[in-house]
C-alpha positions as CSV (number, residue, x, y, z in Angstrom):
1,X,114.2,95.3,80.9
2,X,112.9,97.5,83.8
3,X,116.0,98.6,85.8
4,X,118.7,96.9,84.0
5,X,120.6,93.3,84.7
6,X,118.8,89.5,84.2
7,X,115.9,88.1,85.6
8,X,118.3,86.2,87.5
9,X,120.0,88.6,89.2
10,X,116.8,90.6,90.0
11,X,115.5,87.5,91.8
12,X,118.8,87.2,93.4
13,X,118.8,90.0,94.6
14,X,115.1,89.9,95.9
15,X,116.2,86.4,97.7
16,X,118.9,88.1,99.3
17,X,116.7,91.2,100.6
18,X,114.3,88.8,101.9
19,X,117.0,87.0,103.7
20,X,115.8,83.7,102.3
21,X,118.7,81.5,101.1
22,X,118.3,79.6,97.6
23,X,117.4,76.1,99.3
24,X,114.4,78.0,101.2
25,X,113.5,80.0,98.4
26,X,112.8,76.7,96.2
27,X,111.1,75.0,99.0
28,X,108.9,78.1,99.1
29,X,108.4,78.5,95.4
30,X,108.4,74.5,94.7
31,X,111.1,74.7,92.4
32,X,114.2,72.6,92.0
33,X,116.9,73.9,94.0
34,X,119.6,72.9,91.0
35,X,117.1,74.9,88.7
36,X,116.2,77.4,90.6
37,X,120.5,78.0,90.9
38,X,120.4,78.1,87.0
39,X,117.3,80.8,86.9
40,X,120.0,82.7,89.6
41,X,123.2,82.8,86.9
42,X,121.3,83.6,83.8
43,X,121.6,79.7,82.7
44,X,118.0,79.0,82.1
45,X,115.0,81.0,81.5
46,X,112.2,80.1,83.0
47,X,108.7,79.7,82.3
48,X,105.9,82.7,83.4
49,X,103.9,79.4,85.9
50,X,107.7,79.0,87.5
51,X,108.1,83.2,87.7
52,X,104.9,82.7,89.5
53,X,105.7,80.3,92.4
54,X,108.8,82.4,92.3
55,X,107.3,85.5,93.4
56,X,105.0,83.6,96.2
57,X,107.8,82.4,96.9
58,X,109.6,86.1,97.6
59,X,105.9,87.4,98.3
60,X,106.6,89.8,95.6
61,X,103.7,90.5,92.5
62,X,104.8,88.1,89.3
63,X,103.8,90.9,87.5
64,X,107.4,92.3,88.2
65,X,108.7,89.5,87.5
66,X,107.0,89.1,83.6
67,X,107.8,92.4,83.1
68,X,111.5,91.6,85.0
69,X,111.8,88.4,82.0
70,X,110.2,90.4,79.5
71,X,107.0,88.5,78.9
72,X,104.9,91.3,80.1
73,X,105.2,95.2,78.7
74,X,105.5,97.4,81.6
75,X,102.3,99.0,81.9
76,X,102.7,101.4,84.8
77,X,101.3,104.7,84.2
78,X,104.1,107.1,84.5
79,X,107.2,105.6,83.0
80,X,109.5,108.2,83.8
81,X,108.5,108.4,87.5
82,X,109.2,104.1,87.7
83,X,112.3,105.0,85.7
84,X,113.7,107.6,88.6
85,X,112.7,105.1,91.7
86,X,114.8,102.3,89.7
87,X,117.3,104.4,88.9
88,X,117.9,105.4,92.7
89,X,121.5,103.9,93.5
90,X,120.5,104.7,97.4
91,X,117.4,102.3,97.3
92,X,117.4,98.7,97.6
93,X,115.8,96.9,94.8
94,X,112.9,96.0,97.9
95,X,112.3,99.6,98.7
96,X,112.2,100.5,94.5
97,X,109.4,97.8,94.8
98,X,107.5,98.9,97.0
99,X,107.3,102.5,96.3
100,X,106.3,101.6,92.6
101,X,103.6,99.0,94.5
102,X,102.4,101.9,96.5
103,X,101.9,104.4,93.7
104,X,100.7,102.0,91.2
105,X,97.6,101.0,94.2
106,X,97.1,104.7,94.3
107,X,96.9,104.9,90.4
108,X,93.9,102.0,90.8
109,X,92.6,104.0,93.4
110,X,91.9,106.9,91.1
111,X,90.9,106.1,87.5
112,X,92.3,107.5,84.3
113,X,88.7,109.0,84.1
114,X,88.1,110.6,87.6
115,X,91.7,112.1,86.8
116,X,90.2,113.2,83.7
117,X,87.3,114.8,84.9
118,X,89.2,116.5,87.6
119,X,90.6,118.1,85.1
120,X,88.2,119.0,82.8
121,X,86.6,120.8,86.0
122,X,89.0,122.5,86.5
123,X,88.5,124.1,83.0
124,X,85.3,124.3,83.1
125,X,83.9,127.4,84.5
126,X,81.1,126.9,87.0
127,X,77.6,127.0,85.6
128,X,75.3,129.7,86.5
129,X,73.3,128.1,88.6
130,X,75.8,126.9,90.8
131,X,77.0,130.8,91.2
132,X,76.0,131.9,94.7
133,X,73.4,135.0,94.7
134,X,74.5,138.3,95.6
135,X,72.4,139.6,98.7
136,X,72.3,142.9,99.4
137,X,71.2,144.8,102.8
138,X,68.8,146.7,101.6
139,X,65.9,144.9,102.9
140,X,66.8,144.1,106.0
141,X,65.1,145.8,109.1
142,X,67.6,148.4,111.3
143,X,66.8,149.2,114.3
């Protein structure tokens, strides 16, 4: 699991960043406020539709939250970078968020293959024709 501990206590702790206590949240989410208490203390497990109206819920992406329960593989481009932000004992688990939301829309801004070719030209030696002439002062009139 992304950044250690339970689904539950990630959610949890989102709940409790967002201020929103565990009655509101499952108004919000349309869950069970009994279950929604079980999700909390690691009793049940619950399905990816209820992760969903979880995260509407929190307004967070279910995405974290498959990837939280394990039902999705973390996908995110540069691992190690997600690793360090989740690591961060200064952050709250909201900020962590939101800094991997920010540089993951930034990743889908620029495609693997602009990056790609982006690098390639900057292997690539310019071609001749894009080389700018050379002009020389000889022909010009002096008065």
């Amino acid at each position: 699991m992304v950044g250690g501990g339970t689904i539950g206590d990630f959610i949890r702790e989102q709940r409790e960043q967002a201020q929103v206590s565990l009655r509101q949240l499952s108004k919000l989410a349309g869950v069970s406020n009994p279950y929604l208490s079980q999700v909390e203390r690691g009793l049940r497990k619950p399905s990816a539709d209820i992760l969903q109206q979880i995260a509407k819920g929190l307004r967070i992406s279910a995405e974290q939250l498959y990837v939280r329960a394990g039902i999705l593989e973390d996908r995110r481009g540069d691992s190690d970078l997600v690793g360090a932000i989740f690591a961060d004992p200064v952050l709250t688990e909201r900020q962590k968020n939101v800094l991997v939301e920010i540089y993951e829309s930034f990743r889908r801004e620029n495609p693997a293959d602009v990056a790609e070719q982006a690098s390639a030209a900057e292997i690539t030696p310019p071609s001749p024709l894009m080389r700018r002439p050379i002009r020389s002062n000889t022909n010009v009139d002096r008065d």
